[in-house]
C-alpha positions in Angstrom: 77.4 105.6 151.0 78.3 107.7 153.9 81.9 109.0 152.2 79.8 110.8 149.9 77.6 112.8 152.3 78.5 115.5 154.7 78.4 113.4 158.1 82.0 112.1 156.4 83.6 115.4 156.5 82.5 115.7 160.4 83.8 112.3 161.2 87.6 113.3 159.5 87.5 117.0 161.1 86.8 115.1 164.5 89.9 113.3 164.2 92.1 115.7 162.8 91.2 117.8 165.6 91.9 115.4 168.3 95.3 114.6 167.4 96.0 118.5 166.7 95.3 119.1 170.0 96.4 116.3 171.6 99.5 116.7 170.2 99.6 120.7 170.2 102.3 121.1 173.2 103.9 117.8 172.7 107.4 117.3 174.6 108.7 114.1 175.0 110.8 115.6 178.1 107.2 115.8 179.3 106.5 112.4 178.2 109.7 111.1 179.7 108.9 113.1 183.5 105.6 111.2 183.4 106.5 108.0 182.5 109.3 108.4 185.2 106.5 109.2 188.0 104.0 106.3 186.8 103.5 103.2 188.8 104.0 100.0 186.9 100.4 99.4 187.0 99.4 102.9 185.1 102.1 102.1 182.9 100.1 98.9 182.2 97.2 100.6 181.7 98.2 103.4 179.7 99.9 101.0 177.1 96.9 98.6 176.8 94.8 102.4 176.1 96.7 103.6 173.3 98.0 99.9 171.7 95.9 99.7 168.8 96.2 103.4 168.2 99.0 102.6 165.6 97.1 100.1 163.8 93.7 102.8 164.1 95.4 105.4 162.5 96.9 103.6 159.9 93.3 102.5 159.1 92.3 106.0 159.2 94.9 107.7 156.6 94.6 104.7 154.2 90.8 105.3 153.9 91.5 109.1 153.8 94.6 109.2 151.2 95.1 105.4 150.3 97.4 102.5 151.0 100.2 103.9 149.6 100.2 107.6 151.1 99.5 106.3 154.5 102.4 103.8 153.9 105.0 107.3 153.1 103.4 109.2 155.8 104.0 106.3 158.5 107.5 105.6 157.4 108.9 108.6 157.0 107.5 109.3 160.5 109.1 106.5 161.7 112.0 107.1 160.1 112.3 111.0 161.8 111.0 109.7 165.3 114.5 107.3 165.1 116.6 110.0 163.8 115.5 112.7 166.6 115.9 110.0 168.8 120.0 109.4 167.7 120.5 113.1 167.3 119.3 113.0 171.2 121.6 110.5 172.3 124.4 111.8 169.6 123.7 115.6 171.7 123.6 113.5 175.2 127.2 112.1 174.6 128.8 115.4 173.3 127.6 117.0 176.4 128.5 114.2 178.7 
């Protein structure tokens, strides 16, 4: 079984360092000026690239930590990615 040999631990450490630096400056006024300068056909293309990323990484905590840790994680991730998204618009208005 390849979970219980050391080309596991590789595999996970590949992973985890992708999306550490992937996400290492991440600003989503950055995110926001690109998606503002995209043609609609990038746009296209950039969504289909990163679509089943979700679903991937879901896939990729359960088999690390389990069904029900990767279901906390993902919802209380969800959960702060809506409420930093209110407190943006709630900061927005006050300064509009």
């Amino acid at each position: 079984m390849v979970g219980q040999s050391n080309i596991f631990l590789p595999y996970v450490w590949r992973i985890a360092s992708a999306l550490k630096w992937g996400f290492a400056d991440f600003d989503t006024g950055s995110v926001a000026v690109d998606r503002d300068t995209l043609t609609p056909e990038d746009l296209e293309k950039v969504t289909k690239m990163i679509a089943d990323r979700p679903y991937h990484f879901c896939r990729f905590l359960s088999a690390l930590l389990g069904v029900d840790k990767m279901e906390q994680l993902m919802s209380e991730a969800i959960a702060e990615a809506i409420a930093a998204r209110l407190r943006g618009l709630n900061q927005s208005a006050k300064q509009g």
